[in-house]
N, C-alpha and C positions, 0 to 999 in steps of 0.2 A: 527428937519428936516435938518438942517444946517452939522450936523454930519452923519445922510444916504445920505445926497445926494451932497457930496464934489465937490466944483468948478470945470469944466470940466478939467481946466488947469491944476490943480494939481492931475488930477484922472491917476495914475499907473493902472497895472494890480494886485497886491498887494494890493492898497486900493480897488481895482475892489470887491475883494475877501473878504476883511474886511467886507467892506458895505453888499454883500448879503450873508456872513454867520449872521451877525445882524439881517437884515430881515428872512432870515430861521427862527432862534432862537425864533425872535417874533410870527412869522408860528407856531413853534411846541408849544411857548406856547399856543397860541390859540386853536392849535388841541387840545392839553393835556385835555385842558379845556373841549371842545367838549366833547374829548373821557369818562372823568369822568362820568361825567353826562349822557350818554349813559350807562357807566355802571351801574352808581345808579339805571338805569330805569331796564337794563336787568338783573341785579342779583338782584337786590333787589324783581322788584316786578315780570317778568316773570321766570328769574329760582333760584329761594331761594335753597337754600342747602337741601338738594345733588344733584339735579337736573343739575346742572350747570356742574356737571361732568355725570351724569345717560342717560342725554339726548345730549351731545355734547354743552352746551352754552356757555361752557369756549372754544373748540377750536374755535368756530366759533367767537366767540370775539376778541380771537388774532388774528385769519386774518383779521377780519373786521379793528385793530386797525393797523398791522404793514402795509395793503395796505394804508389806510386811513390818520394815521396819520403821518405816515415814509415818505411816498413819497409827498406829500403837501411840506412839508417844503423842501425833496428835489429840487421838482421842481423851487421852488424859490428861491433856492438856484443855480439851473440854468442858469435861464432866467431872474433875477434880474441884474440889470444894470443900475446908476444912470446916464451913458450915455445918454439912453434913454429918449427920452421927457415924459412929465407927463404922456401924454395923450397915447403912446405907454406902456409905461412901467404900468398904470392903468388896459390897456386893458388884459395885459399878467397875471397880478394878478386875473383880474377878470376870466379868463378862467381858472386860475389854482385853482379858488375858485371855480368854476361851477361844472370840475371836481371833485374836491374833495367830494363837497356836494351830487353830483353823485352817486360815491360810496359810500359814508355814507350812504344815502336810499336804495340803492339796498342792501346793507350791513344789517341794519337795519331788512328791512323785510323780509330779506334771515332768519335770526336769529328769528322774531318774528313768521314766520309759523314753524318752528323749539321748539317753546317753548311747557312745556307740558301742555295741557288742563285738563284733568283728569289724576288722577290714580287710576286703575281699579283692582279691585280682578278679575280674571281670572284662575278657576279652582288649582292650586296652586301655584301661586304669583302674587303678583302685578305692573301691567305695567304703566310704564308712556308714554303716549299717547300726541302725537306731532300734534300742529292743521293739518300741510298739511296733518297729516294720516284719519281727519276726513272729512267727504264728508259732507260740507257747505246743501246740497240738505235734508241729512236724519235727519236734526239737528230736524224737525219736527214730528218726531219718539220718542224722548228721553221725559223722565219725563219735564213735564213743569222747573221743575226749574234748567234744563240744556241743554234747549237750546240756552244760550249762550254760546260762548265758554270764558273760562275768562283769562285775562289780569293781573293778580294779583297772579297767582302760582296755580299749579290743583290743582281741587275741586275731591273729595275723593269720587268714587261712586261704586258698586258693577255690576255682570252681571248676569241675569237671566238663566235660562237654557233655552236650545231650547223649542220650543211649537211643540205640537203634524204635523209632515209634514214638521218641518223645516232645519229635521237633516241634510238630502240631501245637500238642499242648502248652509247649514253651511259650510260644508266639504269644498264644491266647492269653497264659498269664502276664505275659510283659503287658499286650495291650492294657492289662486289669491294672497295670502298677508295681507288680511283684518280680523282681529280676533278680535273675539266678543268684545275685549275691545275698537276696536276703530269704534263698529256700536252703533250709537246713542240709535238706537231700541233696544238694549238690556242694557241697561243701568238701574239700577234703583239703591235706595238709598244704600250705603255701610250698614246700618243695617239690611237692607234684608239678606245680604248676610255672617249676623256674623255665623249664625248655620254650612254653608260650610265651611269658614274662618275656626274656633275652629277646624275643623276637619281635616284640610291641614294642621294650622301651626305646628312648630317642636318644642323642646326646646331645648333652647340658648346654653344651657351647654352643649351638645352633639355636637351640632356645633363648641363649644371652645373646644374640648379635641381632633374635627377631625382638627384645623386649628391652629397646635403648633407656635411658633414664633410670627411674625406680626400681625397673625391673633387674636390669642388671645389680645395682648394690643389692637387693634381695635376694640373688643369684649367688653373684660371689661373700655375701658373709653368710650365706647355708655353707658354701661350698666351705667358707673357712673353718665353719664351726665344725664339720664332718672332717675334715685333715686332710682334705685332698683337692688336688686342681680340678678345674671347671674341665680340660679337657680330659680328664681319668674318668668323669663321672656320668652318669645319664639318668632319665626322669623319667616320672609317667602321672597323667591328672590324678588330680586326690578330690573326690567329690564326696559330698554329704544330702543331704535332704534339705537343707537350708545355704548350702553355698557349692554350688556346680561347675564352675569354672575358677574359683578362686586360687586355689595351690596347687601345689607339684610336689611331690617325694620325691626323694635323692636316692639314686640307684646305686650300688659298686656294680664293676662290672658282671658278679654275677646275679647282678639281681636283687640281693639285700638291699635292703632302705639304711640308707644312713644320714637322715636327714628330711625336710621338707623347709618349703621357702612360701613366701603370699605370691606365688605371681600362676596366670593364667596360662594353663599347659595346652591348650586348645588352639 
């Protein structure tokens, strides 16, 4: 303590400066800290790879961390002054912690209605589906075993086709934005939907001989990392709400995912 908070007699503008870059330091490491642990929670358990990049939780992490944990330790880097009585200088940490913690939850749950809930086969690819895109109201619509939405990275389901009288409506909701993959009601288990699946997806090897360069090494080390040759294997677009053309899932032949790669299945 003796060392943050030097006798007023001997305090320069120089030590002024020493003293609250020390207390920054201790700031950032404490954010650091924070921020880790937020991450372990959003990458690890709400956007597992690739999603992190499919659905936006890598940009949205960075800004949550360079507002969150950048300016915290600015600010007390600030308004840090061993000048200051205890009891002022307590109160200004304490607001610049209120702040902080502020955005951290606002930050937080911007990112966690962001993460995806399902990903959904959809006529010919599969979408990753963001909670804010599903309406909390129709979750009572969906096969019982998803109407939660989950916490832990999507859960893998298929979409039905319209029912006799629905088509109309369908339409109208796609014009509005809302596509079958993110209505509860249409939802049911991804093995429903392996017979359409086999019949959409493409094979690998035609997609590596259109996609020379990058694309291929992204190709074959999916393909390596799944255990199987490029010609055993096939694909189908992986889209998100923040990147549409960017990946592709690795199919076996019956259809399972065993894998995805960055390259553009379109």
């Amino acid at each position: 303590m003796a060392a943050l908070f030097p006798p007023m007699s001997s305090l320069t503008p120089p030590t002024r400066m020493r003293a609250a870059s020390r207390a920054a330091r201790i700031h950032l490491g404490l954010s650091a800290l924070v921020g880790l642990t937020t991450a372990a929670i959003v990458f690890g358990q709400w956007f597992p790879y690739p999603y992190r990049d499919v659905a936006g939780g890598q940009y949205l992490f960075m800004v949550l961390v360079s507002v969150d944990v950048v300016c915290g330790p600015l600010l007390t880097m600030v308004l840090f002054n061993p000048l200051k009585s205890r009891r002022k200088l307590a109160l200004d940490l304490s607001l610049i912690a209120i702040v902080q913690l502020a955005a951290l939850t606002y930050g937080v749950h911007a990112i966690s209605e962001a993460r995806p809930v399902v990903v959904a086969f959809e006529v010919d690819r599969l979408v990753a589906v963001a909670a804010v895109q599903v309406d909390p109201a129709q979750l009572g619509e969906a096969p019982p075993e998803f109407r939660k939405l989950s916490w832990s990275g999507p859960v893998l389901v298929g979409t039905r086709d319209p029912k006799d009288g629905e088509t109309f409506g369908s339409v109208m909701l796609s014009l509005k934005g809302v596509e079958p993959s993110a209505r509860p009601g249409w939802w049911q288990a991804y093995d429903k939907s392996l017979p359409q699946i086999r019949k959409r997806m493409k094979k690998l090897s035609e997609l590596r001989a259109a996609r020379p360069g990058e694309g291929q090494a992204a190709i074959d080390a999916a393909a390596a990392k799944a255990g199987s040759p490029v010609a055993e294997l096939f694909y189908l677009p992986l889209t998100g709400q923040k990147n549409l053309d960017g990946w592709i899932a690795l199919l076996d032949r019956e259809g399972g995912i065993v894998g995805f790669a960055p390259v553009d299945g379109f």
